[in-house]
C-alpha positions in Angstrom: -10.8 -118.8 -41.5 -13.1 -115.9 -42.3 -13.3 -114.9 -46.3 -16.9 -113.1 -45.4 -14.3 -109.7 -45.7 -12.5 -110.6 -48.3 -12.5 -108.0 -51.2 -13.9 -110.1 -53.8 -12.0 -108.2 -56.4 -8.4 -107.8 -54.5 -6.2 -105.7 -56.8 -2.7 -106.0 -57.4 -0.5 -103.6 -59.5 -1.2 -103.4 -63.6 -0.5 -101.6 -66.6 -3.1 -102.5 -68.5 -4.8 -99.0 -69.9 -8.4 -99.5 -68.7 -9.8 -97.4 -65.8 -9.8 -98.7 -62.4 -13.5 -99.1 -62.5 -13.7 -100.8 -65.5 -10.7 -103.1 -64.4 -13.3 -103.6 -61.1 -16.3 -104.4 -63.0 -14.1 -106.7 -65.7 -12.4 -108.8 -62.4 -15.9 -109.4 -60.9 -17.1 -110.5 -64.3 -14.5 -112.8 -65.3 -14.6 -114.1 -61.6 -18.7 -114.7 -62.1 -17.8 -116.3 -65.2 -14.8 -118.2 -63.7 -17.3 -119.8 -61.0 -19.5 -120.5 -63.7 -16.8 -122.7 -65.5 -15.2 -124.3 -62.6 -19.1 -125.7 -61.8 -19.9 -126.8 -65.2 -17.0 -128.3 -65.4 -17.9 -130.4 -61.9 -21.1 -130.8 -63.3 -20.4 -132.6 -66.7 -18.0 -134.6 -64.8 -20.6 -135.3 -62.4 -22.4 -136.8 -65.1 -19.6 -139.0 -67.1 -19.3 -141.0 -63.6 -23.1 -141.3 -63.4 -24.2 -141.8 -66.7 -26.4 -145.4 -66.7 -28.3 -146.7 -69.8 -28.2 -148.4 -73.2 -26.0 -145.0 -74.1 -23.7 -145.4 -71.3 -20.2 -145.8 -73.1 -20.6 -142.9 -75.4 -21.8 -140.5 -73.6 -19.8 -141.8 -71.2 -16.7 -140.4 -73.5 -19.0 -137.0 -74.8 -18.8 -135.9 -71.1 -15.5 -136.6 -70.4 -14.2 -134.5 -73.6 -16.7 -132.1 -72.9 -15.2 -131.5 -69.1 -11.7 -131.5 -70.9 -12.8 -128.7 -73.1 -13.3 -126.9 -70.8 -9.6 -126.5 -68.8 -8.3 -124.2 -71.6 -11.6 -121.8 -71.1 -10.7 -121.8 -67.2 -7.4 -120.9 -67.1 -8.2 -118.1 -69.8 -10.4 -116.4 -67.8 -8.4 -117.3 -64.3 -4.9 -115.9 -66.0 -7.3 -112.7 -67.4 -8.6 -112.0 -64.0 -4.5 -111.6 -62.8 -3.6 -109.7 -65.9 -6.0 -107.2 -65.0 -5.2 -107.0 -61.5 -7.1 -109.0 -59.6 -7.4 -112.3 -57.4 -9.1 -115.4 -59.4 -11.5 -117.0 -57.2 -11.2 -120.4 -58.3 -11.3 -122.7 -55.1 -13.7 -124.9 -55.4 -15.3 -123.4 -52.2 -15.5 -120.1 -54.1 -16.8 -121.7 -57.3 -19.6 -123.4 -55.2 -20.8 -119.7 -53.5 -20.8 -117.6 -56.8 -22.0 -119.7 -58.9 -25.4 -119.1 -61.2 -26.2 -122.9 -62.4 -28.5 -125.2 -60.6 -27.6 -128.1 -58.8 -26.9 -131.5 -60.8 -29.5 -133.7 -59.4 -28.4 -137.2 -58.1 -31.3 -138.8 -59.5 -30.3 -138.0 -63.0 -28.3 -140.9 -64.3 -30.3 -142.2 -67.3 -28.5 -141.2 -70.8 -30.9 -138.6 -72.5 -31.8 -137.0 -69.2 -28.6 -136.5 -68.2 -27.6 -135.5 -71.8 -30.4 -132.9 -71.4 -29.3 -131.6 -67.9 -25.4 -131.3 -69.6 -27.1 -129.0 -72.6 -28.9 -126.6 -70.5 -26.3 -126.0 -68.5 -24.0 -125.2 -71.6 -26.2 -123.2 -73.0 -26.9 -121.1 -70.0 -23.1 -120.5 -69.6 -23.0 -119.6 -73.2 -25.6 -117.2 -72.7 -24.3 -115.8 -70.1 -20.7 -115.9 -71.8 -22.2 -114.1 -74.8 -23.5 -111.3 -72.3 -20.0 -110.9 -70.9 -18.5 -110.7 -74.0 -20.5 -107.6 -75.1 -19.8 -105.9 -71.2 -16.6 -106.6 -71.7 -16.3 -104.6 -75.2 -19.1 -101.8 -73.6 -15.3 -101.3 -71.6 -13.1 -101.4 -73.6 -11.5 -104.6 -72.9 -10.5 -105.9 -76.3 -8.3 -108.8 -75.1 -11.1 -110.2 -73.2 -14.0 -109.7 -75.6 -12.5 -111.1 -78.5 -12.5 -114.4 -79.4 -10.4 -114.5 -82.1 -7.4 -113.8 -80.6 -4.7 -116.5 -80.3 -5.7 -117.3 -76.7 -9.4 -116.5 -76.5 -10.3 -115.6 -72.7 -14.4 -115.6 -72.8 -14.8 -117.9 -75.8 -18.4 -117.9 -77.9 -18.3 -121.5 -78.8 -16.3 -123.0 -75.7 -17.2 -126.6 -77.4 -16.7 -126.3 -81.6 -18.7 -128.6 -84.0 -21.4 -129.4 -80.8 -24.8 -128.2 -80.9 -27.0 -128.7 -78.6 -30.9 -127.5 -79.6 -32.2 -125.4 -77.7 -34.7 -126.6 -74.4 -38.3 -127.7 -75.3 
């Protein structure tokens, strides 16, 4: 089972009143951003099963709300990707080949270290959520840039009331 032809932005039939090019470049986007999700998602579950130390049981908890929090976000931007005419790629398979994070180390299991590894990787997909945001109103995709609206696709604070300083 080849996907190596697959179109990675298969089309189906829309009325949404954005240009075919701009629907192309917003699918492949929300996809990236998709693969993105779907991995930090894995990832901060990867590290509420892992967690060891004298912090074990709440971050224990953190992750495992944070990993919830993030199922809304995924089927936002997996529902957005149909809307506009195209195929989500949300296997896990596809996840694993498009996405942009780093690889959550097995030897990171001690509380701040893996607390540390969790932050990064939000704040690189909040980055990089930020920067789709802003393409996304560049085309004139409303819907998906804003994320105000009552179902927010690309949202700018995918975890309210948790901050996470930036890297040293």
């Amino acid at each position: 089972m080849s996907t190596a032809t697959e179109s990675r932005t298969t089309k189906f039939s829309t009325r949404i009143d954005i240009d075919a090019s701009g629907r192309e470049e917003l699918i492949g986007l929300l996809n990236q951003q998709l693969a993105d999700l779907i991995d930090l998602r894995s990832q901060i579950k990867q590290a509420h099963w892992n967690v060891r130390g004298p912090r074990f049981f709440p971050l224990h908890e953190l992750f495992d709300e944070l990993a919830a929090g993030l199922l809304e976000p995924i089927d936002n931007v997996a529902e957005r990707v149909g809307i506009l005419g195209g195929l989500a790629r949300g296997t896990v398979r596809m996840s694993a080949s498009n996405t942009r994070l780093t690889d959550f180390s097995e030897s990171r299991t001690q509380g701040l270290d893996v607390t540390d590894a969790v932050a990064d990787r939000i704040a690189y997909v909040a980055e990089k959520t930020r920067q789709a945001i802003d393409r996304a109103a560049d085309i004139g995709d409303e819907t998906t840039a804003d994320p105000e609206t009552p179902s927010p696709v690309l949202p700018k604070r995918p975890f309210p009331g948790l901050d996470f300083p930036p890297p040293h």
